[in-house]
PDB file with SEQRES, HELIX, SHEET and CRYST1 records, atoms N, CA, C and O in Angstrom:
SEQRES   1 A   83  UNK UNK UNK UNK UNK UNK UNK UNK UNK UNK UNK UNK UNK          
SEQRES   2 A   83  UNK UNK UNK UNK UNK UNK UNK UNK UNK UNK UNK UNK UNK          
SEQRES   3 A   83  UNK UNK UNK UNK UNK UNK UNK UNK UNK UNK UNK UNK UNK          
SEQRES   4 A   83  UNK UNK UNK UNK UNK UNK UNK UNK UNK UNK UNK UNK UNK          
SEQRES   5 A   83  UNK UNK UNK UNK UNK UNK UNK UNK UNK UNK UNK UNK UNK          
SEQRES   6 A   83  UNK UNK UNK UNK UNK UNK UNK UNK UNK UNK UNK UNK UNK          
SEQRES   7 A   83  UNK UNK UNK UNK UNK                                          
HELIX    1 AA1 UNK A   65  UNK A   70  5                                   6    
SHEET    1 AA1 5 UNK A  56  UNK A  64  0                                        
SHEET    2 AA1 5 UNK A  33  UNK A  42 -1                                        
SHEET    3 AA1 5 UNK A  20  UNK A  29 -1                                        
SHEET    4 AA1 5 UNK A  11  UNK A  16 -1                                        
SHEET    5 AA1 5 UNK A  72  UNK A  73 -1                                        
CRYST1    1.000    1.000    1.000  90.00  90.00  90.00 P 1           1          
ATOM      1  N   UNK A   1      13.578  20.035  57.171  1.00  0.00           N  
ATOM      2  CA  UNK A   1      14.243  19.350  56.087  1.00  0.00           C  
ATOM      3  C   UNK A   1      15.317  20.273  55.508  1.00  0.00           C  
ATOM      4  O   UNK A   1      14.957  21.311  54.952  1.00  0.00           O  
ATOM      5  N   UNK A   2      16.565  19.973  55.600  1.00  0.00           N  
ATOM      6  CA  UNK A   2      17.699  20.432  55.032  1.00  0.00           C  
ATOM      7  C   UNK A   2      16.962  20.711  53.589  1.00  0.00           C  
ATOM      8  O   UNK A   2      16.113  19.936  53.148  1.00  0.00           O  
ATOM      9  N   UNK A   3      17.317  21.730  53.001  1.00  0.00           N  
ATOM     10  CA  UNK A   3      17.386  22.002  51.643  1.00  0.00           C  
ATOM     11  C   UNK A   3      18.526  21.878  50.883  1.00  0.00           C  
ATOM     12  O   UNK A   3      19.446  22.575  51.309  1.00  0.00           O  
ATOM     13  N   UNK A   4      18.878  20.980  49.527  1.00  0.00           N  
ATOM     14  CA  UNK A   4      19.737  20.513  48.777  1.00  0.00           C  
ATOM     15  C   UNK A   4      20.351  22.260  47.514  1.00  0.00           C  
ATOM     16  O   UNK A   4      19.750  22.932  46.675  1.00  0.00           O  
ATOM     17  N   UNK A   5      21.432  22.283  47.949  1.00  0.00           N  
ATOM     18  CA  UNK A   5      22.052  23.469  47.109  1.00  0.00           C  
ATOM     19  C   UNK A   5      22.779  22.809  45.426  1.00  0.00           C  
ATOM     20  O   UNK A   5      23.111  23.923  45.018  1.00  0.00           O  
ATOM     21  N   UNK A   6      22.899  22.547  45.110  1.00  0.00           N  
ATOM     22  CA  UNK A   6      23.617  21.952  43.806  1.00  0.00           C  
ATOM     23  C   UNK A   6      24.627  22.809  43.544  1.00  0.00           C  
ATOM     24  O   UNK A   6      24.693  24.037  43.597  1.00  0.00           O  
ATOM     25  N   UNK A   7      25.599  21.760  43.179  1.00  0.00           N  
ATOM     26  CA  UNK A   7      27.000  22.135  43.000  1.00  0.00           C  
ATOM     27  C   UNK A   7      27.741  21.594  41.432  1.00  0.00           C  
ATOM     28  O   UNK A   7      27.601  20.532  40.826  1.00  0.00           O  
ATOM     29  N   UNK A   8      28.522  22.763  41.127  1.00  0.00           N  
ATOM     30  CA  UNK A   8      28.895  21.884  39.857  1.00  0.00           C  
ATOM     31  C   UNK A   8      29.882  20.376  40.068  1.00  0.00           C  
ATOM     32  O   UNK A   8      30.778  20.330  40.911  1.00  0.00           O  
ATOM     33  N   UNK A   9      29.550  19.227  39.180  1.00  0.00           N  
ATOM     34  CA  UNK A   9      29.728  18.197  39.403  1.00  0.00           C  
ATOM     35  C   UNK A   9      29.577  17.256  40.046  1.00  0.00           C  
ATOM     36  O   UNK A   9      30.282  16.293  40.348  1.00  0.00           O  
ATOM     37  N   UNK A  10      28.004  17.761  40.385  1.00  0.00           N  
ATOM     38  CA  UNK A  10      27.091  16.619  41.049  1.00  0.00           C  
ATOM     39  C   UNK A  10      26.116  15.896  40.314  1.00  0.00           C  
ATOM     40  O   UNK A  10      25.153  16.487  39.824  1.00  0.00           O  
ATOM     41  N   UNK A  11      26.275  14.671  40.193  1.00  0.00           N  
ATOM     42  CA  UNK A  11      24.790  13.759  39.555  1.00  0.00           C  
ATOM     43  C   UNK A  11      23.778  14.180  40.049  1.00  0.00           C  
ATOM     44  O   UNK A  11      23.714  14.432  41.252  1.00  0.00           O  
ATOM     45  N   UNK A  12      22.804  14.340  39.248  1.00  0.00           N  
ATOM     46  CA  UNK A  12      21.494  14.555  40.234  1.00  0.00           C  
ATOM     47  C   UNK A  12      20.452  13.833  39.294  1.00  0.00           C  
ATOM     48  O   UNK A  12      20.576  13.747  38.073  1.00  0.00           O  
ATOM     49  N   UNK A  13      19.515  13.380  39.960  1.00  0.00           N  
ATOM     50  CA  UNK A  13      18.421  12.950  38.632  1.00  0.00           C  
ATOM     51  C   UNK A  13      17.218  14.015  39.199  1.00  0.00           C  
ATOM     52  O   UNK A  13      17.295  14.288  40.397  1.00  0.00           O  
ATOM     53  N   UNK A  14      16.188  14.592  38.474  1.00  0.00           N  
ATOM     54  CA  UNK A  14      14.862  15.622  38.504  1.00  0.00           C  
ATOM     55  C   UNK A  14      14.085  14.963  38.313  1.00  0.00           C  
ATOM     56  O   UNK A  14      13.956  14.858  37.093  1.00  0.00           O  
ATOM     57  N   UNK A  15      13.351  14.336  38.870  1.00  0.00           N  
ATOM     58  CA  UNK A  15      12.022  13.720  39.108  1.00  0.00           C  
ATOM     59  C   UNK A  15      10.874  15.052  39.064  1.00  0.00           C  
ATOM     60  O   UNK A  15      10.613  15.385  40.220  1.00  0.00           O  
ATOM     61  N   UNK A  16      10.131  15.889  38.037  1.00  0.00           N  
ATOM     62  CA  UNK A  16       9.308  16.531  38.281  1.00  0.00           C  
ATOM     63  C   UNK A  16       7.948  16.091  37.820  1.00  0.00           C  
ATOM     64  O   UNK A  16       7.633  15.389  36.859  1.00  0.00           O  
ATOM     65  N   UNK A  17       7.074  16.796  38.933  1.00  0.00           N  
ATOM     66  CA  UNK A  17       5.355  16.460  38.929  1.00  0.00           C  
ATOM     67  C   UNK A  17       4.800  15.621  38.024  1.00  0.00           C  
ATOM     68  O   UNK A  17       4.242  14.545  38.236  1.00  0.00           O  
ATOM     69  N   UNK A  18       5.065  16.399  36.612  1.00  0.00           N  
ATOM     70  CA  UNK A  18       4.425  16.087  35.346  1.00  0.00           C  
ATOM     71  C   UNK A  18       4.853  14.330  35.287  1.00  0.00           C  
ATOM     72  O   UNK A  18       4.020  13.435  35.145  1.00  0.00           O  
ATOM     73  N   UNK A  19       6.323  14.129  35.432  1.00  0.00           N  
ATOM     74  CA  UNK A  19       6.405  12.629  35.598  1.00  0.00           C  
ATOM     75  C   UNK A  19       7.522  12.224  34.853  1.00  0.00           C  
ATOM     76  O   UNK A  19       8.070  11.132  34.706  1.00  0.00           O  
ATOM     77  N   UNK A  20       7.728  13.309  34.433  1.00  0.00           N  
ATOM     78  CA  UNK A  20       9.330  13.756  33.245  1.00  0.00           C  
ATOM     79  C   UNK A  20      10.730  13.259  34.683  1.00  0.00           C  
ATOM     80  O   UNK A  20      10.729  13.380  35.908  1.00  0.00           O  
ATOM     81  N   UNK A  21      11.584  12.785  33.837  1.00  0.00           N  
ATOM     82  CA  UNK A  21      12.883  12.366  34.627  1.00  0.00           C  
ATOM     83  C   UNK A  21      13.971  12.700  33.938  1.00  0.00           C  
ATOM     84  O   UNK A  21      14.314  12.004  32.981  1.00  0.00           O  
ATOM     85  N   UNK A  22      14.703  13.846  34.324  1.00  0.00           N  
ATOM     86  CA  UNK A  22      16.041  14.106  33.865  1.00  0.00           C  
ATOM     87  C   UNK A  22      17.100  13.729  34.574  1.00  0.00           C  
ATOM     88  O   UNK A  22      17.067  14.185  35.717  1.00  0.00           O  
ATOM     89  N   UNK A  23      18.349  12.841  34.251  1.00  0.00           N  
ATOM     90  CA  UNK A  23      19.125  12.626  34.904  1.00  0.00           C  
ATOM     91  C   UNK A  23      20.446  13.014  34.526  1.00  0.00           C  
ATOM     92  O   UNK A  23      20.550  12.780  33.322  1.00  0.00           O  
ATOM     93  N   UNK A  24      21.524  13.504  34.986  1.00  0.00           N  
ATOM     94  CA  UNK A  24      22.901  14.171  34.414  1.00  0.00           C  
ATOM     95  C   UNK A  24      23.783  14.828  35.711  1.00  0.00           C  
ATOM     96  O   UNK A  24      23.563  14.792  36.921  1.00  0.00           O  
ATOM     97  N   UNK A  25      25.108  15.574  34.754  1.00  0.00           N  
ATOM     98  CA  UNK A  25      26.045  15.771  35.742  1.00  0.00           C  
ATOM     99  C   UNK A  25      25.345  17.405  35.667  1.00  0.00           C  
ATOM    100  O   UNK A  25      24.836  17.869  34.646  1.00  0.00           O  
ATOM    101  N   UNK A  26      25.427  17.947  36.654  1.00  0.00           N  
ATOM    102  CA  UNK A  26      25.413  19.522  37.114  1.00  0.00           C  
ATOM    103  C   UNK A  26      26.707  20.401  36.218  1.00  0.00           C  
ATOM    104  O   UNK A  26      27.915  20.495  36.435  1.00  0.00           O  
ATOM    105  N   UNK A  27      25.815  20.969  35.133  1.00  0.00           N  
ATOM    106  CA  UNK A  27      27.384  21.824  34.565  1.00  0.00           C  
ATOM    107  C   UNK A  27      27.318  23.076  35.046  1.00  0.00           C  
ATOM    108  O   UNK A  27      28.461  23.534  35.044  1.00  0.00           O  
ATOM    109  N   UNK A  28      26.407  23.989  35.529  1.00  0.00           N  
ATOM    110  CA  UNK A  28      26.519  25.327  35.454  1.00  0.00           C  
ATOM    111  C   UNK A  28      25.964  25.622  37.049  1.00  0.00           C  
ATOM    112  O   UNK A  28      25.140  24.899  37.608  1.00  0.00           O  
ATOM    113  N   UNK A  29      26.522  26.707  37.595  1.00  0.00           N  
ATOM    114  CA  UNK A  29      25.210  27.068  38.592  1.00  0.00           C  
ATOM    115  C   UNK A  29      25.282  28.411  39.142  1.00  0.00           C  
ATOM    116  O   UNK A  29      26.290  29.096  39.312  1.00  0.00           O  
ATOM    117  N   UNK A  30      23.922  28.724  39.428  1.00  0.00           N  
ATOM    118  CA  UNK A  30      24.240  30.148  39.130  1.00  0.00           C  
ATOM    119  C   UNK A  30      23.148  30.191  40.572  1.00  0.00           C  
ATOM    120  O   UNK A  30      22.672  29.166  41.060  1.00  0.00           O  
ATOM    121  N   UNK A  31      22.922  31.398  41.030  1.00  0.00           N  
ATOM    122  CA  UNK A  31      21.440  31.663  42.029  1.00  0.00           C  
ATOM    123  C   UNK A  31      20.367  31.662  41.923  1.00  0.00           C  
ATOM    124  O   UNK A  31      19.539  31.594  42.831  1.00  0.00           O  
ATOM    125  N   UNK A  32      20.183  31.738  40.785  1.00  0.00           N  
ATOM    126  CA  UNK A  32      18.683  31.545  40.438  1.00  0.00           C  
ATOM    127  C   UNK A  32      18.361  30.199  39.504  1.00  0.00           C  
ATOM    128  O   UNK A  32      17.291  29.684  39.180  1.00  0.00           O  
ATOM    129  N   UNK A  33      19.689  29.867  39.226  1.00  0.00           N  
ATOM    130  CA  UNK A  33      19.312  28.576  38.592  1.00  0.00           C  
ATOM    131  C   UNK A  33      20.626  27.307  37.904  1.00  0.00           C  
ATOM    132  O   UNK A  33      21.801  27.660  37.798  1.00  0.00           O  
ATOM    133  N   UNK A  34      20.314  26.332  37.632  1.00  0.00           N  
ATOM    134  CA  UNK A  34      21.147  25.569  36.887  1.00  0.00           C  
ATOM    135  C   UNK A  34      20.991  25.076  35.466  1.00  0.00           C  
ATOM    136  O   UNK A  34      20.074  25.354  34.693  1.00  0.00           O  
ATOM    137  N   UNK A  35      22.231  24.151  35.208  1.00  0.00           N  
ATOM    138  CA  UNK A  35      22.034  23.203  33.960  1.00  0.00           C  
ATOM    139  C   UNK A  35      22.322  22.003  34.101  1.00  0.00           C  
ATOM    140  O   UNK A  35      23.362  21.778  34.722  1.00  0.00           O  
ATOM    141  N   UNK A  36      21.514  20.807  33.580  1.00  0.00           N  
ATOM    142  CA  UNK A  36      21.897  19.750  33.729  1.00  0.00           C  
ATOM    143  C   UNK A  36      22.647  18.903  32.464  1.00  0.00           C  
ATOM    144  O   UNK A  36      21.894  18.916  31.491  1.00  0.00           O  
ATOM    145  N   UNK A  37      23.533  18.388  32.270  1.00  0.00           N  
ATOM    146  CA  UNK A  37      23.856  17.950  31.094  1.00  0.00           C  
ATOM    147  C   UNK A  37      23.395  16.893  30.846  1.00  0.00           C  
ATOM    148  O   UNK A  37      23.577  16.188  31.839  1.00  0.00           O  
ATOM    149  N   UNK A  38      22.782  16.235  29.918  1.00  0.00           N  
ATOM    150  CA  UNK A  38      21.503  15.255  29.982  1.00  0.00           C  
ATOM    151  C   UNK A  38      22.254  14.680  28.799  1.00  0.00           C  
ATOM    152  O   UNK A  38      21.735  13.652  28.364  1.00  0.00           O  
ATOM    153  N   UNK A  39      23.335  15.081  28.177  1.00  0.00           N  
ATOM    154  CA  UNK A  39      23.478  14.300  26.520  1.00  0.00           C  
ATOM    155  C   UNK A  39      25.015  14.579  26.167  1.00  0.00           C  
ATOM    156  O   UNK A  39      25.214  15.409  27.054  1.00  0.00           O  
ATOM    157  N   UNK A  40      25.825  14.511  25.729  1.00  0.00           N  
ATOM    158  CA  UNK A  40      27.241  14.633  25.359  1.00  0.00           C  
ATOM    159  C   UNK A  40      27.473  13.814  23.882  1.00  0.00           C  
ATOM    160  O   UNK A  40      27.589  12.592  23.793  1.00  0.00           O  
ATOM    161  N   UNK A  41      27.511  14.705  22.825  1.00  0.00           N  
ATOM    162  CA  UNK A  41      27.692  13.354  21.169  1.00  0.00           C  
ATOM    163  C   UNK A  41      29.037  14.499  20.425  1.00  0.00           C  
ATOM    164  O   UNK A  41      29.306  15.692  20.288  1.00  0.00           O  
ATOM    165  N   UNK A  42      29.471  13.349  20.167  1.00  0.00           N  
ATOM    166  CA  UNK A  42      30.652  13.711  19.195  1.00  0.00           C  
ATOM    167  C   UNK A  42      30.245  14.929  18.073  1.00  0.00           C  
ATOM    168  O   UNK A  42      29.218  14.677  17.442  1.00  0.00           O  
ATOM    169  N   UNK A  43      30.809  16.007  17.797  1.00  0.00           N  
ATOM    170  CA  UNK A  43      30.217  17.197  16.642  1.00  0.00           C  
ATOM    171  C   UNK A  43      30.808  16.176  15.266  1.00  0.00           C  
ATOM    172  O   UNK A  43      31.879  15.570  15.241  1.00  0.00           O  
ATOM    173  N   UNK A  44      29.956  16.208  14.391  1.00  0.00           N  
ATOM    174  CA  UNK A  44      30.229  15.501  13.091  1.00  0.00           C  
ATOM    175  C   UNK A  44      31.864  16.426  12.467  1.00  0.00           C  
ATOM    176  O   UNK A  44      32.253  17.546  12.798  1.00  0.00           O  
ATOM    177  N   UNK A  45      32.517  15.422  11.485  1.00  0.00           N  
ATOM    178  CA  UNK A  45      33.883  16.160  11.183  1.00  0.00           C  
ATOM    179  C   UNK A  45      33.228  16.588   9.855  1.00  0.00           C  
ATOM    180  O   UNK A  45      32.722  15.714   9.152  1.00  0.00           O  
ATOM    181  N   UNK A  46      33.205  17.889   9.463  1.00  0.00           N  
ATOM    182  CA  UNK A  46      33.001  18.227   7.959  1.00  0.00           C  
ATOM    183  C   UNK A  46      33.896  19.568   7.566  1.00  0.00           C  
ATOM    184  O   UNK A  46      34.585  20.252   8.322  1.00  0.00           O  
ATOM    185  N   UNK A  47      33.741  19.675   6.608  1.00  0.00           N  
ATOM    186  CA  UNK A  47      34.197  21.189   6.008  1.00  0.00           C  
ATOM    187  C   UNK A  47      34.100  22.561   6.896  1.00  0.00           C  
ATOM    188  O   UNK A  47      34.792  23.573   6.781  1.00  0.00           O  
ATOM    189  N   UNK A  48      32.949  22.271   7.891  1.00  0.00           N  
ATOM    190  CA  UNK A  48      32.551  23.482   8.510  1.00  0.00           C  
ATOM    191  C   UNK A  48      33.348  23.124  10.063  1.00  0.00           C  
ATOM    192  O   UNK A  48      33.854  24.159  10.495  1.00  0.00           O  
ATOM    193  N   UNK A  49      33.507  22.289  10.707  1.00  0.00           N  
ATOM    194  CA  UNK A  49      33.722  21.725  11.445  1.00  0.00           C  
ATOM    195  C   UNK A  49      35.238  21.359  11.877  1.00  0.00           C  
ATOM    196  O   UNK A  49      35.462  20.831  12.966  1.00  0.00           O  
ATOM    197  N   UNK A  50      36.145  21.636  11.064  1.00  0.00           N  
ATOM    198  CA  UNK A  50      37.554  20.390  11.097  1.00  0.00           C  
ATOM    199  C   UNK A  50      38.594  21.288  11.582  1.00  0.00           C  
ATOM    200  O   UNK A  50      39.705  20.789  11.762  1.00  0.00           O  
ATOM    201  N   UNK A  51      38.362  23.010  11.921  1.00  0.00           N  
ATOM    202  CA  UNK A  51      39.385  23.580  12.478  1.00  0.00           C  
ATOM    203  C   UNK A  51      38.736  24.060  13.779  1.00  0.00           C  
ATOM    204  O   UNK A  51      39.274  24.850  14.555  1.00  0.00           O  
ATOM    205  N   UNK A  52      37.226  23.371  13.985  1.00  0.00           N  
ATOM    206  CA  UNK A  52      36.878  23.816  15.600  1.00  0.00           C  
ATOM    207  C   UNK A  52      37.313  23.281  16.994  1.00  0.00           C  
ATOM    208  O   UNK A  52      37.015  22.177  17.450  1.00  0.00           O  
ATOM    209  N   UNK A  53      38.158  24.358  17.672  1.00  0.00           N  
ATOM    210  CA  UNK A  53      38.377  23.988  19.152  1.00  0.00           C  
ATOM    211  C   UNK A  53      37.366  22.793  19.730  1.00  0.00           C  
ATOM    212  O   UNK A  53      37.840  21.705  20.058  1.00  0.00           O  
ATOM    213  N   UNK A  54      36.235  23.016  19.809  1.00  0.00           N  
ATOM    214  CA  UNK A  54      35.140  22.490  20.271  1.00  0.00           C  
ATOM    215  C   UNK A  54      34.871  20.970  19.399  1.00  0.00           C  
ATOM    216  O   UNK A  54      34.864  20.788  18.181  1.00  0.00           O  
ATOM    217  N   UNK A  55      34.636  19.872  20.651  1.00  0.00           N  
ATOM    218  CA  UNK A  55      34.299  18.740  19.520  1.00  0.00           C  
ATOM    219  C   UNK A  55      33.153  17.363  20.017  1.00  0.00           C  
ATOM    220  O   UNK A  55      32.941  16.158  19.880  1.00  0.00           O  
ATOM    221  N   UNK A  56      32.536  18.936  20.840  1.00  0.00           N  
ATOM    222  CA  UNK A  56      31.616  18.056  21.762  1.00  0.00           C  
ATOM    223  C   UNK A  56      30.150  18.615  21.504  1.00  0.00           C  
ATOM    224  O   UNK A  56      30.345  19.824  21.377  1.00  0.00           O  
ATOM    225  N   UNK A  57      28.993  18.421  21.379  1.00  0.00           N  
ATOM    226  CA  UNK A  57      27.641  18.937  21.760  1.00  0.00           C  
ATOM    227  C   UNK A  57      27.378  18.727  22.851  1.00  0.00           C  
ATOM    228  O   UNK A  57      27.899  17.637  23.090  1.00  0.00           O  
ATOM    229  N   UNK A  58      26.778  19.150  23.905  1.00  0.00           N  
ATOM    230  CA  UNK A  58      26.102  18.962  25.396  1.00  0.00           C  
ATOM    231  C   UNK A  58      24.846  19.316  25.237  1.00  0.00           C  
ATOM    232  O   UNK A  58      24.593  20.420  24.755  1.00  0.00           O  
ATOM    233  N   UNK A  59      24.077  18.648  25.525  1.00  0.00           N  
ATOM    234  CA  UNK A  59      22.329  18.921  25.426  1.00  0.00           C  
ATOM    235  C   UNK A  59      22.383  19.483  26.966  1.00  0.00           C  
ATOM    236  O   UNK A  59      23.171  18.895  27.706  1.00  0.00           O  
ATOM    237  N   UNK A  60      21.649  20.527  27.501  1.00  0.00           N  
ATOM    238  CA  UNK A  60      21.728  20.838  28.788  1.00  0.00           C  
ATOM    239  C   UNK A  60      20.064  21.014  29.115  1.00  0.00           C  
ATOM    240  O   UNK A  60      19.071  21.034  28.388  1.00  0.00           O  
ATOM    241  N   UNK A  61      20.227  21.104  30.255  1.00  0.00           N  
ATOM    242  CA  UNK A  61      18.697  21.579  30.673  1.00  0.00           C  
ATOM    243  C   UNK A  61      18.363  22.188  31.991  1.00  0.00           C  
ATOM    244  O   UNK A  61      18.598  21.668  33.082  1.00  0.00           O  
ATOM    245  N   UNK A  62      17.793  23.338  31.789  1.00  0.00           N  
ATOM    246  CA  UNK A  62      17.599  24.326  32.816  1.00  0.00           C  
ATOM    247  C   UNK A  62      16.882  24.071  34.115  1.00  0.00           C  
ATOM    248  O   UNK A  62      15.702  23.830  33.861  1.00  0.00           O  
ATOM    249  N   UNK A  63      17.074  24.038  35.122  1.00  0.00           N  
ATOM    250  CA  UNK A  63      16.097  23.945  36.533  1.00  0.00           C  
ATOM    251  C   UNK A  63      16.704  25.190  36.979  1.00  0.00           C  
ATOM    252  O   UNK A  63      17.893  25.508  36.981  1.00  0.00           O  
ATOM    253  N   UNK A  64      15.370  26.028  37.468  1.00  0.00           N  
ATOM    254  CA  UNK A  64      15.499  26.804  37.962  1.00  0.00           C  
ATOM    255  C   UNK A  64      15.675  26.767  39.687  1.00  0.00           C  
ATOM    256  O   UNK A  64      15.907  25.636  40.115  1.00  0.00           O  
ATOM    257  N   UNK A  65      15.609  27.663  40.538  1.00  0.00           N  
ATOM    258  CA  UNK A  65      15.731  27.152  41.473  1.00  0.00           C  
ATOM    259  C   UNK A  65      14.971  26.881  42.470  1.00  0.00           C  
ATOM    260  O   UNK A  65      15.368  26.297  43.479  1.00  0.00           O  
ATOM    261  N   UNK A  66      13.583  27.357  42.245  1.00  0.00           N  
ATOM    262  CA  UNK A  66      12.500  26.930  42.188  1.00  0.00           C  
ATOM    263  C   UNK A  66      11.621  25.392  42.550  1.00  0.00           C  
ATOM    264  O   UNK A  66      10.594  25.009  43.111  1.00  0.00           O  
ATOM    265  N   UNK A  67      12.590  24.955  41.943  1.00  0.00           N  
ATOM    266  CA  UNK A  67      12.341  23.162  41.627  1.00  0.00           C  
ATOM    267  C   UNK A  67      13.568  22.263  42.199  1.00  0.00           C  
ATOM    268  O   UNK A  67      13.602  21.044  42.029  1.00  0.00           O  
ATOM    269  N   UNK A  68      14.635  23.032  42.938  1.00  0.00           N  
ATOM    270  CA  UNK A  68      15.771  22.132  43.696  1.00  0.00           C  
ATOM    271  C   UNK A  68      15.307  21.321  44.401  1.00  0.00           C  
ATOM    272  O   UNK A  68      16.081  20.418  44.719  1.00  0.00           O  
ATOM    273  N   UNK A  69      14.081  21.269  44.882  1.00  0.00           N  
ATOM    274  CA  UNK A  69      13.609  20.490  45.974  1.00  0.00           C  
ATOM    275  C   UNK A  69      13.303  18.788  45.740  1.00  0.00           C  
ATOM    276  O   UNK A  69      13.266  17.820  46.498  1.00  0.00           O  
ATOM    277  N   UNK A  70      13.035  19.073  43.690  1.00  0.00           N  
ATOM    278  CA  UNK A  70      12.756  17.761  43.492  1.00  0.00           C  
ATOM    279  C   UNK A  70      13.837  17.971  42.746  1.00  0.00           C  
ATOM    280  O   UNK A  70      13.531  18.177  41.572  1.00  0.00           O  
ATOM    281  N   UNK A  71      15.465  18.013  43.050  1.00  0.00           N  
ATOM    282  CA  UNK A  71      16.377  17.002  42.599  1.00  0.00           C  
ATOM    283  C   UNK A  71      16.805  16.099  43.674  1.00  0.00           C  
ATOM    284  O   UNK A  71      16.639  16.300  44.877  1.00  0.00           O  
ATOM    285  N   UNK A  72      17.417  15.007  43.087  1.00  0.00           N  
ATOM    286  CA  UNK A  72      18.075  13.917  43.914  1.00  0.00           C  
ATOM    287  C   UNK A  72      19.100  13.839  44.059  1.00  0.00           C  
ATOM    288  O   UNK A  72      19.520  13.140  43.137  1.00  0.00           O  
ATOM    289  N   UNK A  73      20.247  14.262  44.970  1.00  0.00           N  
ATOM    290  CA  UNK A  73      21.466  14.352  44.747  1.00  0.00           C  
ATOM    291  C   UNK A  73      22.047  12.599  44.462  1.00  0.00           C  
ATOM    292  O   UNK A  73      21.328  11.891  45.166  1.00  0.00           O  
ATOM    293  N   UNK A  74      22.819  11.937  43.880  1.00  0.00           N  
ATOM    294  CA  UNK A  74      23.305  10.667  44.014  1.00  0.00           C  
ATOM    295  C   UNK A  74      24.923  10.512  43.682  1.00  0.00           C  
ATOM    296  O   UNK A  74      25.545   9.490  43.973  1.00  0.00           O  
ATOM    297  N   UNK A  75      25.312  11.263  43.259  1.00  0.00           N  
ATOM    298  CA  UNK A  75      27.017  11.329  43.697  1.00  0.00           C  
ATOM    299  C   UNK A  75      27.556  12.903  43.348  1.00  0.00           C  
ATOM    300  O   UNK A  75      26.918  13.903  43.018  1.00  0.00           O  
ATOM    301  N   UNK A  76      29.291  12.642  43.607  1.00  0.00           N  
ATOM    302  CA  UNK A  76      29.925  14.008  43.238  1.00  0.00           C  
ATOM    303  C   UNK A  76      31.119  12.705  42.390  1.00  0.00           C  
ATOM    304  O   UNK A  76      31.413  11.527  42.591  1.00  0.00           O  
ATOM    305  N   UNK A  77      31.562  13.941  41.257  1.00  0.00           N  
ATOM    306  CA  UNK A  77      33.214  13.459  40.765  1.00  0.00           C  
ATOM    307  C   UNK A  77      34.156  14.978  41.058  1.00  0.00           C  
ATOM    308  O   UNK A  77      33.805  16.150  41.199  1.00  0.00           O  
ATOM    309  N   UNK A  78      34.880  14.605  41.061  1.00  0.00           N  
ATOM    310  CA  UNK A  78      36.165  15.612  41.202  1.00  0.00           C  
ATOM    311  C   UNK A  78      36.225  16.343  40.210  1.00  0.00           C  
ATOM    312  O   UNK A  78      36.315  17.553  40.415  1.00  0.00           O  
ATOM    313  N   UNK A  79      36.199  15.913  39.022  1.00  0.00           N  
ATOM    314  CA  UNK A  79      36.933  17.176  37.802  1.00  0.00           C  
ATOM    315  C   UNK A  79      35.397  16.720  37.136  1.00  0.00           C  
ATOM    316  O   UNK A  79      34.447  16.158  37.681  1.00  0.00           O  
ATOM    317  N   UNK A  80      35.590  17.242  35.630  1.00  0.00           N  
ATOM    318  CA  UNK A  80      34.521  16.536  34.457  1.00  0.00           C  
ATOM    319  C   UNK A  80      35.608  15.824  33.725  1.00  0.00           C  
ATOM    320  O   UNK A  80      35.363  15.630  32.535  1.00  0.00           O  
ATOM    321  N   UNK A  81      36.510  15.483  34.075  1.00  0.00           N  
ATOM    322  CA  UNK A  81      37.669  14.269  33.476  1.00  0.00           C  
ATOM    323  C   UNK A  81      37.070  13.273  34.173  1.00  0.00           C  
ATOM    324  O   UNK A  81      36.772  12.342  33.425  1.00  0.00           O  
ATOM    325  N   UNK A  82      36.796  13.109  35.220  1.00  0.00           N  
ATOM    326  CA  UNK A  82      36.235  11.849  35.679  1.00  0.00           C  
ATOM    327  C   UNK A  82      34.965  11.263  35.437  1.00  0.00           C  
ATOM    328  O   UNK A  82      34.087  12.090  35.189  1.00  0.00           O  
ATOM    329  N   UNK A  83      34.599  10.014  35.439  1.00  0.00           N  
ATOM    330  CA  UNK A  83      33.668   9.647  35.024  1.00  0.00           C  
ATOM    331  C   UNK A  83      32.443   8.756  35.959  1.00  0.00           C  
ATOM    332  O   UNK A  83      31.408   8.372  35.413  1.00  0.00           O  
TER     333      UNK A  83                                                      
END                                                                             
């Protein structure tokens, strides 16, 4: 059985044991492990907030590499502009 490598900007959904299902785009990847981006919400506009570069939250979530075996690859996009 081919073994699945993950790449940034691949869908994958994690089906693990326990019965938990994470599904998202691949943001990070490293050798020993990844992140999945599972969440993307607008940062609220306030006082603390209104001169930040940044205007996104990303909930991410770690798989190590360990556990590649139970991701599912199901597509690629080109940039993270695409959707």
């Amino acid at each position: 059985m081919k073994s699945y490598k993950p790449q940034i900007n691949d869908y994958v959904v994690w089906k693990r044991k326990t019965g938990d299902i994470d599904e998202g785009w691949v943001y990070f990847v490293d050798d020993s492990y990844i992140t999945i981006e599972v969440g993307v919400k607008d940062i609220p506009y306030c006082e603390y907030t209104k001169n930040s570069l940044h205007c996104k939250q990303h909930t991410l979530v770690l798989c190590h590499n360990w556990y590649w075996h139970e991701l599912q690859f199901l597509r690629k996009r080109k940039s993270v502009y695409d959707v």
